[in-house]
N, C-alpha and C positions, 0 to 999 in steps of 0.2 A: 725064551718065554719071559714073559714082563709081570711081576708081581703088585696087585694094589688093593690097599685094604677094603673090604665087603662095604655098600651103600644098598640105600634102598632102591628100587626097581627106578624110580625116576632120575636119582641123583646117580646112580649107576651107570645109564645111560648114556648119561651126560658125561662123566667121566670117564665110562669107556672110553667117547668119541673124541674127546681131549688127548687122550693117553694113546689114542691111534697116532691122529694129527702129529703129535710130538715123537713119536716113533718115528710116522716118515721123514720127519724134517731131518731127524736125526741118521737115518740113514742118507738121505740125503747128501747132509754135509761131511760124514767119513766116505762116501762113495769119493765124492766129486772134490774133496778138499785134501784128500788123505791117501786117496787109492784105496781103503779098506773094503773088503767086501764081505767080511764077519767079526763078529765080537765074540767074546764067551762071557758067559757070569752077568749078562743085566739084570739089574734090578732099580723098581722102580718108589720112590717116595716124596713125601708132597710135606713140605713144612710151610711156615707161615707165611712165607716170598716167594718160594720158587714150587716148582713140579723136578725134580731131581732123578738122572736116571745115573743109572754105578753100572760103571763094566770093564771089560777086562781086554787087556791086548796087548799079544806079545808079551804076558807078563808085567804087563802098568796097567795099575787102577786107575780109574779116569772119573772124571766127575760131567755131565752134560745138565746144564741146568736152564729151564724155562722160566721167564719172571709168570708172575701170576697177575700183575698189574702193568703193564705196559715197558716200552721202550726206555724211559724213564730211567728202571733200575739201571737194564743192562747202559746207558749213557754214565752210571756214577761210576760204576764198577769200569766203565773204560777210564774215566778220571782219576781212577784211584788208582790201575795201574801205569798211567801215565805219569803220575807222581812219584808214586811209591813201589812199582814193583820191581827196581833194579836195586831195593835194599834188603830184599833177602825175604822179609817176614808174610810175603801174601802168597800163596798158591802159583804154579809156576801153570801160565796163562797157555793155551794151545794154540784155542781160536776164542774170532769174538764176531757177531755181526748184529745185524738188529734185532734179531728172532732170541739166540742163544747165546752161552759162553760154554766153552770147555776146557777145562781146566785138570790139572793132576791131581790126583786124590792124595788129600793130608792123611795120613798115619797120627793116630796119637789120640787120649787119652784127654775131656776137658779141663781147662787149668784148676788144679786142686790146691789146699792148703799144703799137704804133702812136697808139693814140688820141689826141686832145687835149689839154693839162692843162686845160682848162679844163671838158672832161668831167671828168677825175678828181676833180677840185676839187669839183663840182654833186654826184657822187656820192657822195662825203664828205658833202656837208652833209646830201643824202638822204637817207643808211643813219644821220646822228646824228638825224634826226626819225623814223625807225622804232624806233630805240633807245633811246625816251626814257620807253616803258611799261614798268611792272616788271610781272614776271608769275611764276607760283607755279608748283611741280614744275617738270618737265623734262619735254622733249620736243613733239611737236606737240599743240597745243592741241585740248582735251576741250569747254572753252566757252568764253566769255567770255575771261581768262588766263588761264586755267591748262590746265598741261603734261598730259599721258596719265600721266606714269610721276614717284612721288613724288621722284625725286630722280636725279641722274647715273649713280650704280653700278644703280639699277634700269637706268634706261634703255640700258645697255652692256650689260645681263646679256642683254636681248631683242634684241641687237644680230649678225649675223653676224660672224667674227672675221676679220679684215683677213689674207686667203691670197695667193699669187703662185706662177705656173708657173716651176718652178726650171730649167726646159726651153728653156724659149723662148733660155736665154742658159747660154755657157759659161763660167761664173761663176770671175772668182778669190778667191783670199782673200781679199784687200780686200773687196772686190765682196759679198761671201760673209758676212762678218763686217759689214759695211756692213746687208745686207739682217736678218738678225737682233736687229741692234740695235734698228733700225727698227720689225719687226713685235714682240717682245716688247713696247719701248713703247709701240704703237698699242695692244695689248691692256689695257695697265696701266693704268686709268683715274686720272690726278692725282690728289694729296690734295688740291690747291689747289680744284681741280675742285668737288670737293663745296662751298666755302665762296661760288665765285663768286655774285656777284648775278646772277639770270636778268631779261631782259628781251624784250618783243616780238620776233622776230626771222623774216628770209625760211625758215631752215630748208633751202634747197636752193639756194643762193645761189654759182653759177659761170658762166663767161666766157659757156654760151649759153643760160643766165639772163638776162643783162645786155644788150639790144639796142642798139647805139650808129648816131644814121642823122645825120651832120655834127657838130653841136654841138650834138645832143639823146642820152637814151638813155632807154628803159621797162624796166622790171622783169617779168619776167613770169614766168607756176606759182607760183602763191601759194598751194599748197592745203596745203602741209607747214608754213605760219606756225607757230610753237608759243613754247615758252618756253627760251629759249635762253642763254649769255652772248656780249655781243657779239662776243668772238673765234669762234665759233661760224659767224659767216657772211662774218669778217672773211678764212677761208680762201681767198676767189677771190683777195685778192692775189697770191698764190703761182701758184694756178691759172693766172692770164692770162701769168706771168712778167713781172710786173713789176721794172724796172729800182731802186735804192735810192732812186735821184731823185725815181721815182717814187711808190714807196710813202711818201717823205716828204712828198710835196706833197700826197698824202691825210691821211695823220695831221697834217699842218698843218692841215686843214680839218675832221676830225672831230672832233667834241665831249667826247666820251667819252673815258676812260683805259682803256689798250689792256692785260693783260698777255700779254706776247712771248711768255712759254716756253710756255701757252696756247695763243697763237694758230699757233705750231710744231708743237703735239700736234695740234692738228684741222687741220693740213696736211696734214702727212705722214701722218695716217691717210685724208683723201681721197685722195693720191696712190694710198696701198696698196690701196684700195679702187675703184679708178675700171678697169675692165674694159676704158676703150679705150684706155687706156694700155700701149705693148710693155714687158716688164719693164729693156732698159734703159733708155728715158724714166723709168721709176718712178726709179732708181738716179740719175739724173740730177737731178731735182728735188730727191730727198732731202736730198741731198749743196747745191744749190742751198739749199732751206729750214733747214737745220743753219747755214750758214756765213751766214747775211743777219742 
């Protein structure tokens, strides 16, 4: 039996007839690609890309995931493990075709301050072997390298503009004059910006992106790959709240030259942007990524 959270009679409908469709396909492709002809333990959930079903066989978790936007994804995520998947760090691939992927299900815990240095370290040297193709425009990739959108200021133009509920909190001055500074700059796309070199990059790269299970971790949503510059996805630092310690003992380990005021702007424009954040965690990070 297939689990999916309560809608209303109309939107229910609608998702029932979704959540059918993707069942059959899904039986479908374990019938006729695998020999399977049951599973135990499905279970079904919907995050912001895909429609995601979990199940079990022979004792292996699996992952079966539909994009929710077209072909598109599933074409980056073939890109990415055509690049990347014989270095260890992305989910170990089953199938792929134009409808779906299935993939093995990660184990693990998302990347915490807590973690290992010796995770950090691995992950460093990681993200310097994803970052080591140059790629053309900006944005997620169209084919091969290159980005959707010719260049930065395109890609910002198509970009929603970084808003916050002024509500949520009883704001003071500081506070007040804090959060303005903030969102004008998130809007204001760098001049530097435009000159950076773009290269390979995750594109959607934070704490539960990053699964860590002991003294391993996998990467996983690969489908926003595009052309990016490395600060671009170097933002989860901040995200996980990383200690000074420990963002040094990464940049000891990554290969690539970092620049700072960069990798600050696509901070604090995730922070502003990140919807499960209360406004004053936003305020708190800020002030956090300003002062590191």
């Amino acid at each position: 039996m297939l689990y999916f959270p309560e809608k209303s009679a109309s939107e229910g409908a609608k998702f029932a007839l979704m959540v059918d469709e993707i069942h059959e396909y899904m039986v479908y492709v374990l019938k006729e690609h695998f020999g399977w002809h049951s599973i135990t333990d499905p279970q079904l959930s919907t995050g912001s890309g895909h429609v995601v079903i979990r199940f079990e066989k022979d004792g292996k978790r699996m992952v079966f995931r539909v994009p929710k936007y077209g072909a598109h994804q599933l074409k980056r995520s073939m890109l990415a493990y055509r690049h990347f998947g014989a270095l260890g760090f992305m989910p170990e691939k089953l199938y792929q075709d134009g409808k779906c992927i299935l993939e093995s299900f990660v184990e693990g815990a998302p990347l915490g301050s807590q973690v290992r240095d010796i995770v950090i370290a691995d992950l460093a040297k990681s993200l310097s072997a994803l970052h080591c193709i140059p790629a053309c425009g900006f944005g997620p990739l169209d084919w091969g390298v290159q980005g959707h959108f010719a260049d930065a200021n395109a890609f910002y133009a198509a970009q929603r503009a970084p808003t916050v509920d002024r509500s949520e909190l009883d704001l003071s001055a500081h506070n007040s004059a804090t959060l303005n500074v903030a969102l004008a700059q998130a809007q204001d796309v760098p001049a530097q910006l435009q000159d950076a070199p773009c290269f390979m990059a995750h594109g959607d790269l934070w704490r539960r992106n990053i699964l860590v299970n002991q003294q391993n971790f996998k990467i996983i949503d690969w489908d926003r790959i595009g052309a990016y510059p490395v600060e671009f996805d170097l933002g989860f630092l901040f995200d996980v709240e990383f200690s000074f310690e420990q963002r040094q003992l990464f940049f000891t380990n990554y290969a690539h030259p970092v620049n700072t005021e960069l990798l600050k702007w696509f901070a604090n424009r995730n922070v502003l942007l990140n919807r499960g954040l209360r406004l004053e965690k936003k305020l708190e990070k800020i002030r956090a990524i300003n002062l590191s």
